[in-house]
VMD Tcl script that draws the C-alpha trace (Angstrom):
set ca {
  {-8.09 30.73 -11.19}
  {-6.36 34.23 -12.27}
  {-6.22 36.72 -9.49}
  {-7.73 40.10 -10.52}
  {-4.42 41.75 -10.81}
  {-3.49 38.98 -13.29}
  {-7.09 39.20 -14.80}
  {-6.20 43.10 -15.32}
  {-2.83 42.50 -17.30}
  {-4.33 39.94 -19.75}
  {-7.33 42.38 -20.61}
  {-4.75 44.94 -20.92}
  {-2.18 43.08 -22.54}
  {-4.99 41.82 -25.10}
  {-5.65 45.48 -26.10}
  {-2.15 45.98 -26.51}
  {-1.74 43.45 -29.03}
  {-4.80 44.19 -30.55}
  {-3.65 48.16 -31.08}
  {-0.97 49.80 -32.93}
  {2.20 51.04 -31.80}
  {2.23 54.35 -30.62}
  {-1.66 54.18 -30.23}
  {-3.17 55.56 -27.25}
  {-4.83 53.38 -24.93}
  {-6.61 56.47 -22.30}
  {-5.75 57.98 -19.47}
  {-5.22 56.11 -15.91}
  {-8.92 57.39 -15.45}
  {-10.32 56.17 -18.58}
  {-8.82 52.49 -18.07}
  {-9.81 52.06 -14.61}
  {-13.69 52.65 -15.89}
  {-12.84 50.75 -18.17}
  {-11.78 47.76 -16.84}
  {-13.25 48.32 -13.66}
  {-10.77 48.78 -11.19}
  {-8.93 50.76 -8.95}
  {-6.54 53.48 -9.86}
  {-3.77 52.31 -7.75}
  {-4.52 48.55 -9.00}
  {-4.25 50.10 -12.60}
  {-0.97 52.04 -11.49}
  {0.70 48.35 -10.41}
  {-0.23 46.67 -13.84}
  {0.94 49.60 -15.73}
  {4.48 49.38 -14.00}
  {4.98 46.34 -15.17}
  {4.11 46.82 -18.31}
  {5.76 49.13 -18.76}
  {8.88 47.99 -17.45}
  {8.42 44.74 -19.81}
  {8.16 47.16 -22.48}
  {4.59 46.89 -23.68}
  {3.51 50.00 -22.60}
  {4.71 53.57 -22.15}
  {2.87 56.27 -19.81}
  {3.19 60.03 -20.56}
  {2.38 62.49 -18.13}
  {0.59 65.80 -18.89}
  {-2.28 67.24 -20.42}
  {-1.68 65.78 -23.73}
  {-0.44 62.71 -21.60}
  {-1.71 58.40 -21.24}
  {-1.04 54.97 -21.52}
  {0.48 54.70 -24.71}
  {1.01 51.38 -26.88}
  {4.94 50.88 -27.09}
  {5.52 47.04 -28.09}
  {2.62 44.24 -29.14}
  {4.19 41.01 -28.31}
  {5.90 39.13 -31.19}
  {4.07 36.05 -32.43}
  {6.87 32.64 -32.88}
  {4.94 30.26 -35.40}
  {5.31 26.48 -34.43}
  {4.83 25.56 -38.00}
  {7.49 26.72 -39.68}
  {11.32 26.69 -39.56}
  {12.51 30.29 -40.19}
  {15.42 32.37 -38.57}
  {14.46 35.34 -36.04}
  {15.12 38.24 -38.09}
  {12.52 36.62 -40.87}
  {9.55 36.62 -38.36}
  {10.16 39.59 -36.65}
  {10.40 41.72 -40.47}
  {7.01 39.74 -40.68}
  {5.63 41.37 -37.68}
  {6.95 44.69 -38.74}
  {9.67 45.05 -36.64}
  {13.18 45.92 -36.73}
  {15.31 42.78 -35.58}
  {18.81 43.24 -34.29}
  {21.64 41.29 -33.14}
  {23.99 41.20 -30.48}
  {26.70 38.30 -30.86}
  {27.92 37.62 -27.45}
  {30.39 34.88 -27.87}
  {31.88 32.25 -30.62}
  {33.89 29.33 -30.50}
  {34.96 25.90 -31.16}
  {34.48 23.61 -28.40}
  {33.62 20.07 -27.18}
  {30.11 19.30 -27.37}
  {28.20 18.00 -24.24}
  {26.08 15.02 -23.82}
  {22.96 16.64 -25.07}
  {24.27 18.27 -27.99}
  {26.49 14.89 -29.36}
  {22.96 13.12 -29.36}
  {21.12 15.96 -30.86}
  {23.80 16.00 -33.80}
  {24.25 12.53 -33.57}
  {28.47 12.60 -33.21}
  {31.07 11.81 -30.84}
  {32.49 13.38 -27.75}
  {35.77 14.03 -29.52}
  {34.10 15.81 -32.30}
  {34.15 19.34 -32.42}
  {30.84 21.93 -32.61}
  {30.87 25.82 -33.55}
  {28.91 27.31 -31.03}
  {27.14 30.91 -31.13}
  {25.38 32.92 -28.26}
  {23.51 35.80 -29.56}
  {20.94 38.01 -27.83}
  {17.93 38.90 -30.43}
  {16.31 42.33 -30.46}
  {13.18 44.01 -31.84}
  {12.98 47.36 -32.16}
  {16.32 47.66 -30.25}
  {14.49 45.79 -27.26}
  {15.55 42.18 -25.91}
  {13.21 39.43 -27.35}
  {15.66 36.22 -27.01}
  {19.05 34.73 -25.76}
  {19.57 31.75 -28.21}
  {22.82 29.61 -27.52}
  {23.14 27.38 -31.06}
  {25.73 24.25 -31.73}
  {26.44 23.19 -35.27}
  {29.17 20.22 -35.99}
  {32.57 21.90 -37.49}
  {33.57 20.02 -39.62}
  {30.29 20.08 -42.07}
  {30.82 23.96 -41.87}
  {34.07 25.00 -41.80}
  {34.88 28.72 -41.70}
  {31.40 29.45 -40.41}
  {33.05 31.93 -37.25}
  {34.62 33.95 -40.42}
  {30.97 34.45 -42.00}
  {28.63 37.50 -40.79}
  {27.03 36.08 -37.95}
  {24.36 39.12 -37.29}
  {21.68 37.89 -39.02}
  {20.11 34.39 -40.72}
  {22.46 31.64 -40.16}
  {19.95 29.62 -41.59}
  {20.98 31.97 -44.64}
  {24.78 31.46 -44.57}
  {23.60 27.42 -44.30}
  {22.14 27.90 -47.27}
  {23.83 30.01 -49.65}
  {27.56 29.12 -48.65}
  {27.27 25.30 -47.63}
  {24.39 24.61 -49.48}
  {22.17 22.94 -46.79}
  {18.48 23.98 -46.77}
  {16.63 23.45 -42.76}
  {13.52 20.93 -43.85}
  {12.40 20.63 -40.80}
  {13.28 20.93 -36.70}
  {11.90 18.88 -33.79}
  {11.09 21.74 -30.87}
  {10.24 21.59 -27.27}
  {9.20 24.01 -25.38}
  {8.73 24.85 -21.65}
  {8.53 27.49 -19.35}
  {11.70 28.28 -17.21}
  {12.67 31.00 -14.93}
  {15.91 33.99 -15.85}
  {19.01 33.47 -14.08}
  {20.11 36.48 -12.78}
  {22.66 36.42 -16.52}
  {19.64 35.71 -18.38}
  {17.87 38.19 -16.88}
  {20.28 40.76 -16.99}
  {21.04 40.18 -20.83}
  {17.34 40.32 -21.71}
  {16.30 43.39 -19.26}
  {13.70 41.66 -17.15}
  {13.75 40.59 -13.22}
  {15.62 37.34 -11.76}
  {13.06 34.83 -12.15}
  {10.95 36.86 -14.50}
  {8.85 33.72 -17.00}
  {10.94 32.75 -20.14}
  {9.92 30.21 -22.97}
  {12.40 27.70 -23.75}
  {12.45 26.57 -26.87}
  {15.04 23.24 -27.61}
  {15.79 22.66 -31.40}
  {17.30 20.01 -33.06}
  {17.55 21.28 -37.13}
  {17.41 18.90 -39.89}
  {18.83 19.70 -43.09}
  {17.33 18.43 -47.09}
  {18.69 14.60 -46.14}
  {17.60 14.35 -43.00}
  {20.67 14.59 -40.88}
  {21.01 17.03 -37.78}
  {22.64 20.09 -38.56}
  {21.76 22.34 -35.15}
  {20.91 21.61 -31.93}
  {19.96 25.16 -29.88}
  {18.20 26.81 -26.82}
  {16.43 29.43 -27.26}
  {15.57 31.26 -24.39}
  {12.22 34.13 -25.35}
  {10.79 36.77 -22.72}
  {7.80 35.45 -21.51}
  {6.22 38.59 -21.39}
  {6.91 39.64 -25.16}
  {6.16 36.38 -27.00}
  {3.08 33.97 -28.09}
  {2.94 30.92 -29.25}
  {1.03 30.06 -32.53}
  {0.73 26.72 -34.72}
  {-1.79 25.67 -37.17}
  {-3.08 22.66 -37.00}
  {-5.42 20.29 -39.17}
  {-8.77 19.02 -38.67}
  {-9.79 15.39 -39.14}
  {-12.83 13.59 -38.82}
  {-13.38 10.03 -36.73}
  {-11.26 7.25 -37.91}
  {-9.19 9.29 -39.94}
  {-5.44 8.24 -38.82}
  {-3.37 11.77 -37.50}
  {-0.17 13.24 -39.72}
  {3.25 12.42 -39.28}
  {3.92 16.49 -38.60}
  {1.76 17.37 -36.26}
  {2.24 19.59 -32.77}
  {2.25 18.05 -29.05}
  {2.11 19.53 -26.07}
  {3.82 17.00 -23.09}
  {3.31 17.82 -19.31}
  {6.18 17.20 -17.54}
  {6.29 15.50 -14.55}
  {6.25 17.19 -10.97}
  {9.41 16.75 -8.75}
  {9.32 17.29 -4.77}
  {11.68 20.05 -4.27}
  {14.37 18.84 -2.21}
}
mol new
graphics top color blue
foreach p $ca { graphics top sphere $p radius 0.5 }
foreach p [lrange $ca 0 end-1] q [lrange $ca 1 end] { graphics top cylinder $p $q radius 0.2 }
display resetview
């Protein structure tokens, strides 16, 4: 069961994303009849709300909460590149590349791509903004030698784009997991939140027009700034499921040692 301090930020959050940036939610006196609480319960909500972005508060007469961010919305049902669903959304997407290089691929990544540990893998860190705010840390392998000259190409926006246009490989379709995690004290310093704070990790393995893995990533979204959405199909009794459709898995517990 929510606590009533966590009860408070989803109601609040939930207007939030429900308003318009810029819009102005009331006064600290307005929201606390509003929701029914406390002033200085209000006041602790509000801090970190504000701090995660979603919210800015303006003193004065002509003062309030004020909408500042809605949370973006990452569809489950498609494959498209950051910038793409943030323009969606009606935000401004922006990219900081962090690092680039050719290196060996680990374990994970030689059986997400399917090659060998003496194969090589271009891999790209780059930290993902909206509206000049950190959304997501994504860390992305691709195998080198399909895409050679790939560190000389732009690498700000869509790679899916450069894929496409200079190498001619079009993403048909990824296999993603997703759990929650908690920042490292680099993760949370790159994307602006506390140690600990709750990130989304989303694991992608890419598949290109044949078939054949063409990126493995981790993507790494602020917990506070994101949702989750997928469509999914209907189907009577009897009727036998799709090939495509969405899981969720619940991992196992592990006694901390």
């Amino acid at each position: 069961m929510a606590t009533p301090s966590e009860e408070l930020r989803r109601q609040i959050v939930d207007d939030v994303n429900a308003g318009v940036a810029g819009t102005k939610l009331g006064s600290e006196r307005e929201l606390a009849e509003r929701y029914g609480t406390s002033r200085s319960s209000l006041r602790q909500v509000l801090a970190a709300l504000e701090e995660a972005g979603l919210v800015d508060r303006v003193i004065g007469r002509a003062g309030g909460i004020f909408i500042s961010h809605a949370q973006v919305q990452r569809s489950l049902s498609d494959v498209v590149g950051v910038p793409a669903f943030l323009a969606n959304q009606g935000y401004v997407a922006g990219t900081r590349v962090l690092s680039t290089k050719l290196t060996a691929p680990n374990r994970a990544t030689q059986q997400a791509l399917r090659i060998g540990a003496e194969d090589v893998v271009v891999e790209i860190q780059r930290l993902r903004l909206a509206d000049g705010s950190p959304i997501s840390l994504e860390l992305a392998s691709f195998p080198a030698e399909r895409f050679p000259g790939l560190l000389e190409q732009q690498l700000g926006g869509s790679i899916y784009e450069i894929l496409e246009s200079r190498y001619g490989l079009v993403t048909s379709r990824a296999d993603e997991h997703i759990e929650a995690v908690n920042a490292t004290p680099e993760e949370a310093t790159l994307l602006g939140v506390k140690q600990r704070s709750a990130l989304l990790l989303i694991t992608r393995i890419a598949y290109d027009q044949h078939g054949t893995p063409c990126e493995y990533s981790r993507d790494l979204f602020r917990g506070d700034r994101t949702r989750l959405a997928v469509t999914v199909q209907g189907r009577g009794l009897g009727v036998q499921a799709a090939v495509d459709t969405a899981s969720v898995a619940l991992q196992s517990q592990t006694k901390a040692s």
